[in-house]
C-alpha beads as a LAMMPS data file, in Angstrom:
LAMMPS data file: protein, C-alpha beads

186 atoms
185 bonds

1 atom types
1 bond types

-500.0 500.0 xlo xhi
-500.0 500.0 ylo yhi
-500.0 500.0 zlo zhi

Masses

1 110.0

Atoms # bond

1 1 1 17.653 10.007 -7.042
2 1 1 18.199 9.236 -3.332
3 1 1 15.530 6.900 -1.275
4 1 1 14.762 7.208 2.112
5 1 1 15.739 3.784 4.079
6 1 1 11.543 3.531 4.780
7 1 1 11.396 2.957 0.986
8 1 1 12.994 -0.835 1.513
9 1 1 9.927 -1.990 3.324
10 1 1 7.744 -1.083 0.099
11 1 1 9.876 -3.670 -2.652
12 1 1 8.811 -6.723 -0.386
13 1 1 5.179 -6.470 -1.937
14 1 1 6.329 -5.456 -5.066
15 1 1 8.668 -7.348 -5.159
16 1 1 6.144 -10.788 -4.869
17 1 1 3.816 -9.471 -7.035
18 1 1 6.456 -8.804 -9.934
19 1 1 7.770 -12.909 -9.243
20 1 1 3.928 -13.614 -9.654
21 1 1 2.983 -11.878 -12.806
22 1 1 6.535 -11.896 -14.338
23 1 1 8.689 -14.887 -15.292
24 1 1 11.662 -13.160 -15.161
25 1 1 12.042 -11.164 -12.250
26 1 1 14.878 -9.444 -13.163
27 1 1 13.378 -7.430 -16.006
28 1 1 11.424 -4.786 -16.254
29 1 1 8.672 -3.132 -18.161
30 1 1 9.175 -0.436 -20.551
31 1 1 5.559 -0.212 -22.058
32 1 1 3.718 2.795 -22.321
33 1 1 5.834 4.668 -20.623
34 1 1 4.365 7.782 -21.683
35 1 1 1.220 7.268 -19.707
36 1 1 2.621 6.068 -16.908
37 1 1 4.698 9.418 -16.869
38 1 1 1.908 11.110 -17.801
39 1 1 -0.470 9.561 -14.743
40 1 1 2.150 9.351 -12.126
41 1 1 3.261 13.402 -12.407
42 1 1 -0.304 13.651 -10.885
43 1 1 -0.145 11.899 -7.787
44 1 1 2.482 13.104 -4.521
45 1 1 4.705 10.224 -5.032
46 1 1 5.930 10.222 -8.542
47 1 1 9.235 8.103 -7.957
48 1 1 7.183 5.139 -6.039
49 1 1 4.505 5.119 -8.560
50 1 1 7.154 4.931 -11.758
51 1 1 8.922 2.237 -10.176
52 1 1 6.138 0.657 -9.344
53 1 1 3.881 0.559 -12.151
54 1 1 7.197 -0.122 -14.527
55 1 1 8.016 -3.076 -12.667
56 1 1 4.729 -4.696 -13.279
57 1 1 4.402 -6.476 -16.557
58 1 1 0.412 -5.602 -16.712
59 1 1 1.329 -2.233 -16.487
60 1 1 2.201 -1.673 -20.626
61 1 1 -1.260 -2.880 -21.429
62 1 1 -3.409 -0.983 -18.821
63 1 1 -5.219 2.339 -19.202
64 1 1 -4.844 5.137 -16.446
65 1 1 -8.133 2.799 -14.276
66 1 1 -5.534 -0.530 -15.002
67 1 1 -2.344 1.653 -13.201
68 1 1 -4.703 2.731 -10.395
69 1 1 -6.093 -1.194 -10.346
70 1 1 -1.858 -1.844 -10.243
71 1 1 -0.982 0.301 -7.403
72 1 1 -4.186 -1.370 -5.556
73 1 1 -3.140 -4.299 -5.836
74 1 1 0.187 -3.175 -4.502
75 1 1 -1.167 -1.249 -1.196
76 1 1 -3.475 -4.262 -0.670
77 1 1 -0.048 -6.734 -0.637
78 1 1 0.874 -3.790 1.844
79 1 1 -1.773 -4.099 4.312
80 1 1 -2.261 -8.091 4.177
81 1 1 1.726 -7.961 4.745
82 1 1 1.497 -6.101 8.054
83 1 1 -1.478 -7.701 9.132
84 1 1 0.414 -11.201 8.646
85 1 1 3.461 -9.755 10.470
86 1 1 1.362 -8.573 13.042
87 1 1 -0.473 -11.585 13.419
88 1 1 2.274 -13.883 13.538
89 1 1 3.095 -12.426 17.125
90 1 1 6.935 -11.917 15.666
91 1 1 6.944 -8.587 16.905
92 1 1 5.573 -9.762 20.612
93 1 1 7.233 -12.514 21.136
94 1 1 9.945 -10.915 22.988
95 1 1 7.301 -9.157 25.430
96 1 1 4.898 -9.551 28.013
97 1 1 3.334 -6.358 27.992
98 1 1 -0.381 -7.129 27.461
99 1 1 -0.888 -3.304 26.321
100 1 1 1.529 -3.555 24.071
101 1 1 0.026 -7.555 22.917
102 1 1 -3.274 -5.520 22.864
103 1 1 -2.540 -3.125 20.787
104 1 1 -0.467 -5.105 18.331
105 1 1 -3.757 -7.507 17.817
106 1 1 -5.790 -4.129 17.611
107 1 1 -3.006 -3.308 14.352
108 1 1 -3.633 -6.569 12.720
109 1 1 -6.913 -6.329 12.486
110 1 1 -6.634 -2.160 11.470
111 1 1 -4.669 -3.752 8.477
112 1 1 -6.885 -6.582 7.478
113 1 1 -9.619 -3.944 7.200
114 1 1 -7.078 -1.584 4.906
115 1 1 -6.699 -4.746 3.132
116 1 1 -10.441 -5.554 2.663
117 1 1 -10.931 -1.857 1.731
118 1 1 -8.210 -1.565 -0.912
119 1 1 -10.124 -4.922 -2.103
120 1 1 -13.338 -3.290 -2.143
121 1 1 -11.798 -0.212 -3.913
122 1 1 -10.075 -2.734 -6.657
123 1 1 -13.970 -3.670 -7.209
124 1 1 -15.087 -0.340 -7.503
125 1 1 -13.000 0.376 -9.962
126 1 1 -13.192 -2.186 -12.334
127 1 1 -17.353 -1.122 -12.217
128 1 1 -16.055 2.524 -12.791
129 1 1 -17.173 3.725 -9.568
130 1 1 -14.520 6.027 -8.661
131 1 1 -16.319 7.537 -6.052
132 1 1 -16.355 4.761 -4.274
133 1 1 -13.046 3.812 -4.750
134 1 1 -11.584 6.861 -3.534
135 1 1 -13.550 6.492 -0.492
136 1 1 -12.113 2.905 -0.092
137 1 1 -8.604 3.978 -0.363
138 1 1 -8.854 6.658 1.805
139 1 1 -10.823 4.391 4.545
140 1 1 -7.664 1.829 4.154
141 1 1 -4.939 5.040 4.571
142 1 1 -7.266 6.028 7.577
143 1 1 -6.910 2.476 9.264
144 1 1 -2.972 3.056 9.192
145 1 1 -3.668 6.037 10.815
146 1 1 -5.514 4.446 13.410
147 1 1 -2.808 1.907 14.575
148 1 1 -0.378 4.412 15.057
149 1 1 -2.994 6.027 17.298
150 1 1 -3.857 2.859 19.059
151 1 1 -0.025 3.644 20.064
152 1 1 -0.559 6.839 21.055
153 1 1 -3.080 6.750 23.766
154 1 1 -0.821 4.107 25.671
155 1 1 1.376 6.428 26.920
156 1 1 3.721 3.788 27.731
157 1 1 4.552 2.054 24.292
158 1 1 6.485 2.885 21.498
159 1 1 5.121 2.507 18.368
160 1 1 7.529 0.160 16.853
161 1 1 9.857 1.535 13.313
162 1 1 9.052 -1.197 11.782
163 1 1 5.377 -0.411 11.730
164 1 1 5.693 2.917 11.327
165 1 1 7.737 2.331 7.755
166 1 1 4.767 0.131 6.562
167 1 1 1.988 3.008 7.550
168 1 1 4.129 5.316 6.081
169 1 1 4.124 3.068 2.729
170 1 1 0.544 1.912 3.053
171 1 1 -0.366 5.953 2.853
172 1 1 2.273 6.478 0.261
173 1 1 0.525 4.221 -2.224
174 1 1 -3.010 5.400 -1.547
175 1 1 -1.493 8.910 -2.140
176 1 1 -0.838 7.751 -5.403
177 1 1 -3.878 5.915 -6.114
178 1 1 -6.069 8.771 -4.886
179 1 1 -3.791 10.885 -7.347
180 1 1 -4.903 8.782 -10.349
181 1 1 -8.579 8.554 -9.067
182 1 1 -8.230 12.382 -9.142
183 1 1 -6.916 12.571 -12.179
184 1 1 -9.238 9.859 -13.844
185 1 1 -11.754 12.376 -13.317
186 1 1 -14.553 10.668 -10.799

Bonds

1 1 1 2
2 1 2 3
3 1 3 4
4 1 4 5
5 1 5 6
6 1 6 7
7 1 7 8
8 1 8 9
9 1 9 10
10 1 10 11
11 1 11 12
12 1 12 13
13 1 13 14
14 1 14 15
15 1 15 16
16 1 16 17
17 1 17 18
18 1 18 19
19 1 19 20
20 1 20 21
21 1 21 22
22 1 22 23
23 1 23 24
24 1 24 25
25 1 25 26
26 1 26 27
27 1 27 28
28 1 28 29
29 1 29 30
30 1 30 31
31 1 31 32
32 1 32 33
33 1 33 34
34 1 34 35
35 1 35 36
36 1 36 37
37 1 37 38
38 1 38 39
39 1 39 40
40 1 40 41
41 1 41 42
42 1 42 43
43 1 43 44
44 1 44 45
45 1 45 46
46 1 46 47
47 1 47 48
48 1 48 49
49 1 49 50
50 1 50 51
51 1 51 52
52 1 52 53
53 1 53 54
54 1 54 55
55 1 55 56
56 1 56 57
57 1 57 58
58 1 58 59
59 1 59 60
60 1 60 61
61 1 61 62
62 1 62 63
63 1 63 64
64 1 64 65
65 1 65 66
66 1 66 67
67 1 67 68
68 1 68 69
69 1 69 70
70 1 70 71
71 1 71 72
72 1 72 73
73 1 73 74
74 1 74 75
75 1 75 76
76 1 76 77
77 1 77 78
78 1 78 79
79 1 79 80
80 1 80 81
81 1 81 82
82 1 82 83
83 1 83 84
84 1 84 85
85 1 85 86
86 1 86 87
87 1 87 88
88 1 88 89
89 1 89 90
90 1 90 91
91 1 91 92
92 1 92 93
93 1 93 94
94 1 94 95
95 1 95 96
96 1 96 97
97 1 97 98
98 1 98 99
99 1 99 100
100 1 100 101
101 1 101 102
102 1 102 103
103 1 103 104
104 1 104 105
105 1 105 106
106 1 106 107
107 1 107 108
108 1 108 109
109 1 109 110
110 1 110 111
111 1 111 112
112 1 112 113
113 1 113 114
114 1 114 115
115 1 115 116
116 1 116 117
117 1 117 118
118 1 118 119
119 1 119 120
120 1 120 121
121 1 121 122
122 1 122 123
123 1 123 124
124 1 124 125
125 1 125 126
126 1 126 127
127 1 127 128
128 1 128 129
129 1 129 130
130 1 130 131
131 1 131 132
132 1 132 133
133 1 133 134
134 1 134 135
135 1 135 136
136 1 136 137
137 1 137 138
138 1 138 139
139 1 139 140
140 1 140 141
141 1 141 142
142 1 142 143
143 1 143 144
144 1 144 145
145 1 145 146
146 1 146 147
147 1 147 148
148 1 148 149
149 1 149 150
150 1 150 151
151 1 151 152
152 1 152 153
153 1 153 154
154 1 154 155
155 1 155 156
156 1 156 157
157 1 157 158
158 1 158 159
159 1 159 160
160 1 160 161
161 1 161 162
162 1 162 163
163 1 163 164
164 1 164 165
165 1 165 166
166 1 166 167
167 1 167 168
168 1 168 169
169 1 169 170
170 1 170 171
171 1 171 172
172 1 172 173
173 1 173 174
174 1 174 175
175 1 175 176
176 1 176 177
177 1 177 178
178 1 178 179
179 1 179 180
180 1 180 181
181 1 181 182
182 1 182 183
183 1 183 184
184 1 184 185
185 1 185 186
């Protein structure tokens, strides 16, 4: 199985929430594997969602709305990530472009919303409203979308890797949660 080198930025927020919820970092889950199998071959990232959802020790107790709750949880550590790293001026401190300072703050607060929406959809869920959660993830996969085009209507700036790896992992796990939504049946 080979991994693309935009799949690294993905085990940081995995990574914390498996030290969180599991004492012993360095194990992982086997639990019902069968339904994790079973839910993951219906989403577009079947790889990320196995790896994810195994390496979460909630995961061997959860029913297909606990994995989607799980991969949530995940995309939200995502988006609060890259709105921290945006935030924290690290990527800006090197620059005195004020476009480019603009539109950085402009990301940040793209991803605090994809946060708050992946929140909201984390809600919506645990009521059984799948509806709404779909609409939540997709709003939070949209906002993504909309820093790289924040990016793209200053002609002058690049839209820096490093973001571009987190969008591309922030979308990757609402694939996958819209995938179990789907297959949940809402």
């Amino acid at each position: 199985m080979v991994y693309s080198s935009s799949y690294s930025f993905l085990l940081v927020p995995l990574l914390i929430l498996t030290l969180f919820q599991n004492p012993n970092p360095s194990s992982f889950v086997n639990g019902d594997i069968s339904l994790i199998q079973k839910t993951c071959k219906t989403t577009k990232f079947y790889d990320l969602c196995i790896s994810s959802l195994q390496s979460d020790s909630t995961s061997r107790q959860a029913d297909a709305k606990g994995l989607a709750i799980i991969m949530a949880k995940l995309a939200m550590a995502n988006a609060t990530g890259t709105s921290s790293l945006l935030s924290s001026n690290v990527l800006v401190k090197n620059t005195t472009d004020t476009a480019m300072k603009m539109v950085l703050k402009q990301c940040a607060d793209l991803y605090w919303a994809a946060g708050a929406s992946l929140q909201d959809s984390i809600q919506d869920l645990g009521s059984e409203l799948y509806d709404y959660a779909y609409i939540h993830v997709m709003a939070a996969s949209n906002y993504a979308n909309s820093c790289r085009n924040a990016f793209n209507l200053c002609p002058n700036l690049v839209y820096p890797s490093e973001i571009c790896d987190r969008e591309e992992g922030l979308k990757q796990f609402c694939d996958v949660i819209m995938g179990i939504i789907d297959d949940i049946g809402y």
